[in-house]
C-alpha positions in Angstrom: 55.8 107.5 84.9 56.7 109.0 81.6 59.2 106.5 79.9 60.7 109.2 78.4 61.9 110.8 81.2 64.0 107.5 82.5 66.9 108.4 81.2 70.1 105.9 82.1 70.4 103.0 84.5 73.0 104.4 86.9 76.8 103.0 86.3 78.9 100.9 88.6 80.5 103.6 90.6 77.4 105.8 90.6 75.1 102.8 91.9 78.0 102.3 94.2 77.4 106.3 96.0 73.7 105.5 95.8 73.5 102.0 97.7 76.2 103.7 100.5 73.8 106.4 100.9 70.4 104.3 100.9 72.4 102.2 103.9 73.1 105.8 105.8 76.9 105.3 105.6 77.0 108.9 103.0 75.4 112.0 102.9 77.0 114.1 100.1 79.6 115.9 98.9 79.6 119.5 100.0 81.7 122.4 98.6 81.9 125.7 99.2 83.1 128.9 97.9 82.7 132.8 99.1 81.0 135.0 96.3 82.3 138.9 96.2 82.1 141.7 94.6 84.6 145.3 95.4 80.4 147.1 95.7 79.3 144.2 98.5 76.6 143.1 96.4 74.1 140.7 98.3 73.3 137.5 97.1 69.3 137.7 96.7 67.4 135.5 94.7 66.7 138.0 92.3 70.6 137.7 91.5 70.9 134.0 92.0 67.7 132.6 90.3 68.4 133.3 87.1 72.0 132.5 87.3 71.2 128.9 88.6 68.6 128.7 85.7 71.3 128.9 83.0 72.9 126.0 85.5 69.9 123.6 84.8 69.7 124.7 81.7 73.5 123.4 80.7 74.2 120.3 83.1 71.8 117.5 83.2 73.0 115.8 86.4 71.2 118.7 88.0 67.5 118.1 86.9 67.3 114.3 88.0 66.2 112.2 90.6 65.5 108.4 90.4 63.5 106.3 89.5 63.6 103.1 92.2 64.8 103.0 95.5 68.6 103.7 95.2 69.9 99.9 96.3 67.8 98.4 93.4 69.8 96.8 90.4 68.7 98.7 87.7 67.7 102.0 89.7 68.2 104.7 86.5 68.0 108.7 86.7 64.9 110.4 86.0 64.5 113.8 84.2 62.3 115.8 86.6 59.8 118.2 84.8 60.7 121.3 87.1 62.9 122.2 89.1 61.6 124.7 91.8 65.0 126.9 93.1 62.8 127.9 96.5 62.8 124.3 97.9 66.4 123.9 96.5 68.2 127.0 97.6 68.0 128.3 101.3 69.3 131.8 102.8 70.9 131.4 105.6 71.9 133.9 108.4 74.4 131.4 109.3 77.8 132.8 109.9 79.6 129.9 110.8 80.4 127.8 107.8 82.3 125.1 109.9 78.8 124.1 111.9 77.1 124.9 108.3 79.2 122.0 106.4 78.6 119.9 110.0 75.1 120.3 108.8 74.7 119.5 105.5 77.5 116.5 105.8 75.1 114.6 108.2 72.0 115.3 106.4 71.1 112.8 103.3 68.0 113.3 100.7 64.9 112.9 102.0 62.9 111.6 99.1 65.1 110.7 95.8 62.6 109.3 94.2 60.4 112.8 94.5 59.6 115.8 92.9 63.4 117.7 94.1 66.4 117.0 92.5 69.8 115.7 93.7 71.3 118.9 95.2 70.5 121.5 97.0 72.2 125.1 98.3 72.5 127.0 101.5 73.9 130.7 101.3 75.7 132.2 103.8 74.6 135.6 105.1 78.6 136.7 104.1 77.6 135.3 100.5 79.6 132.1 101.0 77.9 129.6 98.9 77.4 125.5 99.8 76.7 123.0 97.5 75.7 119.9 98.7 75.3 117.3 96.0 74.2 113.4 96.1 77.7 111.5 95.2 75.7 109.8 92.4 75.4 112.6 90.6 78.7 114.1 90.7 82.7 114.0 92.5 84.6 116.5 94.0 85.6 118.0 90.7 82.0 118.3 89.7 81.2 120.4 92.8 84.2 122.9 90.8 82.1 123.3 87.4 79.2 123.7 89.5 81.0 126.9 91.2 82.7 127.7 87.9 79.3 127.7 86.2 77.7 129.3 88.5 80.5 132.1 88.6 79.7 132.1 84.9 76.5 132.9 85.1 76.1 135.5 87.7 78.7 137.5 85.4 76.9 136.9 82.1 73.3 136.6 83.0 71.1 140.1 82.7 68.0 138.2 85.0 65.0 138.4 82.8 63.1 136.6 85.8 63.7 135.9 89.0 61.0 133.1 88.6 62.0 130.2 91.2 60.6 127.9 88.9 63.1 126.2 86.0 61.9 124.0 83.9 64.3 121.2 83.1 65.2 120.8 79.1 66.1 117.2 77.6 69.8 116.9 77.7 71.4 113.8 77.5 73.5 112.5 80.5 77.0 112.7 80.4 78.0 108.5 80.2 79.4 106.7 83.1 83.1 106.3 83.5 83.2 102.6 82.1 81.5 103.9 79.1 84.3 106.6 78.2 87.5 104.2 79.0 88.5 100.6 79.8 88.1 100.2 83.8 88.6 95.9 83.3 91.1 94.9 85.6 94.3 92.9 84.4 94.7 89.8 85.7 97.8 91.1 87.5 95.2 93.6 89.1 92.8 90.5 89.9 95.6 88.4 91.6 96.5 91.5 93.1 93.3 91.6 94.9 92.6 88.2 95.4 96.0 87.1 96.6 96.2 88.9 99.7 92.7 87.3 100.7 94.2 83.7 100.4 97.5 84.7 103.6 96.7 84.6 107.0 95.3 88.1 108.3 98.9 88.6 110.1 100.9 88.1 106.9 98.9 91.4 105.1 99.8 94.9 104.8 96.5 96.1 106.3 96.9 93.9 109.5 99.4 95.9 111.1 98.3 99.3 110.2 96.1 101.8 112.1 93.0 102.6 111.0 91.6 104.5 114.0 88.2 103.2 115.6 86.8 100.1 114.2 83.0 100.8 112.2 80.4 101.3 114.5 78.1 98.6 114.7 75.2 100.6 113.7 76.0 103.0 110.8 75.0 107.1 112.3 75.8 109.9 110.1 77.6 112.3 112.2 80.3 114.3 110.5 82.2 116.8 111.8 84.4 119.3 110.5 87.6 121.8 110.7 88.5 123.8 108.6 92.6 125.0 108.1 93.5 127.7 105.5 96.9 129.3 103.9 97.1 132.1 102.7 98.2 132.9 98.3 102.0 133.7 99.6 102.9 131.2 101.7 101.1 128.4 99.2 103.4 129.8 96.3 106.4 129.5 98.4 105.1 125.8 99.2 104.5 125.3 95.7 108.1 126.6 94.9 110.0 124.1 97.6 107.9 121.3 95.8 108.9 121.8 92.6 112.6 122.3 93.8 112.1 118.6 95.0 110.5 117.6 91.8 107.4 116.5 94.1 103.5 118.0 94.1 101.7 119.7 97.0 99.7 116.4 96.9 102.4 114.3 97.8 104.6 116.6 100.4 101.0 117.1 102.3 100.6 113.0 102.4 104.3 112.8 103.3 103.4 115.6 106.1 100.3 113.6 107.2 102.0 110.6 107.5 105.1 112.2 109.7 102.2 113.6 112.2 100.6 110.7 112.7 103.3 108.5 113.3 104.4 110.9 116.0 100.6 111.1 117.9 101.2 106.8 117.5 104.7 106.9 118.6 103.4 105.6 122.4 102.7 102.4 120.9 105.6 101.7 118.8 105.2 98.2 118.8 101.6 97.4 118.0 101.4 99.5 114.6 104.2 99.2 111.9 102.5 101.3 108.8 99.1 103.2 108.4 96.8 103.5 105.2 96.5 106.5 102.8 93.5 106.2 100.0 94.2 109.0 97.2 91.5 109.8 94.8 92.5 110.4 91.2 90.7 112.1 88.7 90.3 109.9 85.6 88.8 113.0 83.6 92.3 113.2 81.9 91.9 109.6 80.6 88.2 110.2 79.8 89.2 113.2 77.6 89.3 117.2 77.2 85.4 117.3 77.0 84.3 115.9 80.6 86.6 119.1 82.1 83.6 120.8 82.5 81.0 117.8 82.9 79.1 116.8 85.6 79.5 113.1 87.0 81.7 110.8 88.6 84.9 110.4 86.8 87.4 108.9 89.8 89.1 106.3 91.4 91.5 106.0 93.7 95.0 104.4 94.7 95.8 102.7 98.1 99.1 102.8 99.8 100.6 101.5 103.1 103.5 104.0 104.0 105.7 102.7 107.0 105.1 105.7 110.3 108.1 107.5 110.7 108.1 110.5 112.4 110.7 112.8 110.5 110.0 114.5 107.0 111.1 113.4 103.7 111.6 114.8 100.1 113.0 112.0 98.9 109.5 109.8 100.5 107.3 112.7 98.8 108.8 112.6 95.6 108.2 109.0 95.5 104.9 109.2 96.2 104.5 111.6 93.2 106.2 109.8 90.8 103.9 106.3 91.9 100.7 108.9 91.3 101.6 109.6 87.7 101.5 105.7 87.2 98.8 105.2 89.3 96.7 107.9 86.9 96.2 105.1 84.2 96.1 101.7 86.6 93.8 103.1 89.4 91.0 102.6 86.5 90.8 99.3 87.3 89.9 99.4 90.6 86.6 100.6 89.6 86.2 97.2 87.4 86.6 95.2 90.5 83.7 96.9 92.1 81.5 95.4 89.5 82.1 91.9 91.3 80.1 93.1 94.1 77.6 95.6 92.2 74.9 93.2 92.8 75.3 92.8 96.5 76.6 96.3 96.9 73.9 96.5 100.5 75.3 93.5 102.1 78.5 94.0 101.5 78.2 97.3 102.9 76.5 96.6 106.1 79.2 93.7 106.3 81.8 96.6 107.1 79.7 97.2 110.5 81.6 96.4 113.6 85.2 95.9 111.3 88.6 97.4 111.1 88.4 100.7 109.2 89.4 100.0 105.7 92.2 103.0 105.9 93.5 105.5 107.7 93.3 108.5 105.8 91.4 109.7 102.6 93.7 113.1 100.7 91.4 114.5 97.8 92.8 117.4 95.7 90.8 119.1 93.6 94.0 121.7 92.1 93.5 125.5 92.1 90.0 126.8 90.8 90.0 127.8 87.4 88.0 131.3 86.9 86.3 130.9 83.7 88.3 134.0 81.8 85.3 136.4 81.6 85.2 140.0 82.9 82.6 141.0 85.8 82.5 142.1 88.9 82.3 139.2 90.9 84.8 136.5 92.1 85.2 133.6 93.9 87.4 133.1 97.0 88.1 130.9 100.1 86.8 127.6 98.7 86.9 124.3 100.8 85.8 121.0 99.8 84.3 118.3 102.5 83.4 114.4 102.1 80.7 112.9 104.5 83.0 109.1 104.6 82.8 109.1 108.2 80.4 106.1 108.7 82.9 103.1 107.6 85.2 105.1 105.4 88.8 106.4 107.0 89.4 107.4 110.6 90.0 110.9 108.7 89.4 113.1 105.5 91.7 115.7 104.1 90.3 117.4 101.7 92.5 120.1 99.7 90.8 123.0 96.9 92.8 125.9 96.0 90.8 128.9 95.1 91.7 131.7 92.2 93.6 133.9 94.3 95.9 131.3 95.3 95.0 130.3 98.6 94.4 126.8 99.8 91.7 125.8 101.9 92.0 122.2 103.7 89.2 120.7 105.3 89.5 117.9 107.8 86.6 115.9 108.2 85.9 112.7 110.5 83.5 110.7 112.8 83.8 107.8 115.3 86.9 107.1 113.3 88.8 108.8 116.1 87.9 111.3 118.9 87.8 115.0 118.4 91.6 115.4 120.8 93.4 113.3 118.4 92.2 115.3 115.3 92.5 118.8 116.9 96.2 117.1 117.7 96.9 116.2 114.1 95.3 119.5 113.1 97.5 121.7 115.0 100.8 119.6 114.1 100.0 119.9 110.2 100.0 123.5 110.3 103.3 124.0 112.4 104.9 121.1 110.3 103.8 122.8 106.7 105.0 126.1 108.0 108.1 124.5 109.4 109.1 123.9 105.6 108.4 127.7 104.8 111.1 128.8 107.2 
């Protein structure tokens, strides 16, 4: 093995994505986005090659593999010598991208430790693009400058070659998010966590809330998928009512969520008092200006335990966003206290089998795609952005990406966290209840 070409150990939150994957409990993070152009211009490979070149050529999270198994302490990333865009990229005559994410959520990476990189694409036969991408090599905002990138690319690039084969230059790896800002916890954050460890189970937030199906015994990657999209008009009137309630579209959708679910658990009033909402925030802003366009994993998250009520409230929403602003410079240190476990990252993961859920619901935001301000003839529309956390993560995943023409595109994603009635259920009643607050 060339030592040169080991490039970084892999930091706490990236060794975290790889171990879950190694122990089948994640798959990837998928994205996709629909490529047009006002001539109906086919995606070939002649077109997309050369673009996806420029792509290697610019982000070094796309030319690596590793270099150990992926639960190993010191597993590192590994600058491959090629990268060969025919085993990578796969046409498709797929319409259906709902079964198409299905697919690529419940299917890991072979052989990370081989000759292919981290990522791979399927293209849709209506030019809808999907990027699936290890987690340890990027977030949900990554998956964005991928598709901004690319978008880049196929309006700048003049293909000299439609060669599938890229070689992969020496760039240096963006650094891992404890080596950009301070993710040690206070010891107000330690007590925080420690505290609640040291009450009986009954006395804890988490003990009365519903979580959906407890972990499976056995960890199965099955994901499934629906997806639920708004049109540019009504999101701008949404947009406008939030703002008149000096709240965010993040926050009046987790105040939504939690109004729908409390009514599909109001037949057992009794036997759950609150439920559990994880929200991911990007730390990019706290990392600075340069990592908007880098590759990596720059997140973490904030955990809340709203009380189930069943009717709608600004007042609740605007509450939430105002915690979220705060949260934005103390959810850093929940990454810290990940480091405790770092070295037993495998067993305490297979110690979530057969356990209560950790939380009900995950709500990722990536924002509204930003077009990279270029003139060309293609553009990007009807973007949706999926998790594969099914396997001992939340009963559900909401996962929200506005696209450049304004529309928002919310994929709902679960697995034996609860069955497919109750999500089609919560489903349905999101859509009446967010077009309720249009009327």
């Amino acid at each position: 093995m060339p030592a040169l070409n080991r490039l970084r150990e892999l930091g706490v939150i990236e060794r975290y994505h790889a171990v879950r994957h190694s122990v089948g409990m994640d798959a990837c993070v998928a994205t996709s986005a629909r490529y047009s152009t006002q001539d109906n211009t086919v995606l070939t490979s002649d077109l997309l090659f050369p673009a996806l070149r420029t792509l290697i050529e610019a982000h070094a999270m796309l030319g690596v593999r590793f270099d150990s198994r992926e639960d190993t302490l010191d597993v590192a990333y590994f600058r491959l010598e090629t990268v060969d865009l025919s085993r990578v990229v796969h046409f498709s005559r797929d319409r259906d991208l709902q079964a198409a994410l299905e697919k690529q959520l419940s299917r890991g990476f072979e052989d990370t430790q081989g000759d292919m990189p981290l990522w791979r694409l399927e293209v849709l036969i209506d030019n809808t693009i999907i990027l699936a991408l290890h987690h340890a090599i990027g977030d949900g905002l990554s998956s964005a400058v991928f598709h901004r990138s690319l978008l880049r690319a196929l309006q700048e690039t003049n293909p000299p070659t439609s060669s599938p084969s890229v070689h992969v230059p020496e760039l240096s790896l963006p650094p891992p998010i404890e080596h950009v800002t301070d993710i040690r916890p206070s010891l107000f954050t330690t007590l925080g966590v420690i505290y609640p460890n040291l009450l009986p189970a009954s006395w804890t937030s988490a003990y009365s809330a519903w979580t959906g199906n407890p972990i499976p015994t056995v960890a199965a990657l099955q994901t499934h998928v629906r997806l639920l999209r708004f049109e540019a008009a009504d999101v701008k009137k949404f947009s406008e009512i939030c703002r008149s309630h000096k709240t965010s579209i993040t926050s009046a959708i987790y105040e939504l969520s939690v109004c729908v679910i409390s009514r599909l658990l109001s037949n057992e009033p009794e036997k759950y008092k609150t439920i559990t909402i994880n929200l991911p925030i990007s730390l990019r802003q706290l990392a600075g200006a340069q990592y908007d366009d880098v590759m990596g994993n720059y997140v973490s998250s904030s955990l809340t335990y709203p009380l189930l009520h069943p009717e709608f409230s600004w007042k609740l929403a605007a509450r939430v966003a105002a915690e979220l602003q705060v949260q934005k410079q103390k959810s850093r240190e929940m990454l810290g206290l990940l480091s405790w476990v770092a070295p037993r990252f495998a067993a305490w993961m297979n110690g979530q089998l057969g356990q209560k859920r950790p939380y009900t619901l995950n709500i990722s935001n990536l924002g509204r795609f930003q077009d990279p301000v270029l003139d060309g003839k293609w553009a990007l529309c009807e973007m949706f952005f999926c998790q594969c956390d099914s396997v001992a993560g939340p009963a559900m995943c909401m996962n929200v990406a506005g696209d450049s023409t304004g529309g928002l595109g919310i994929s709902f994603t679960w697995g034996a966290g609860v069955d497919s009635a109750f999500l089609d259920a919560f489903v349905s009643m999101f859509r009446e209840s967010f077009q309720n607050i249009l009327t």
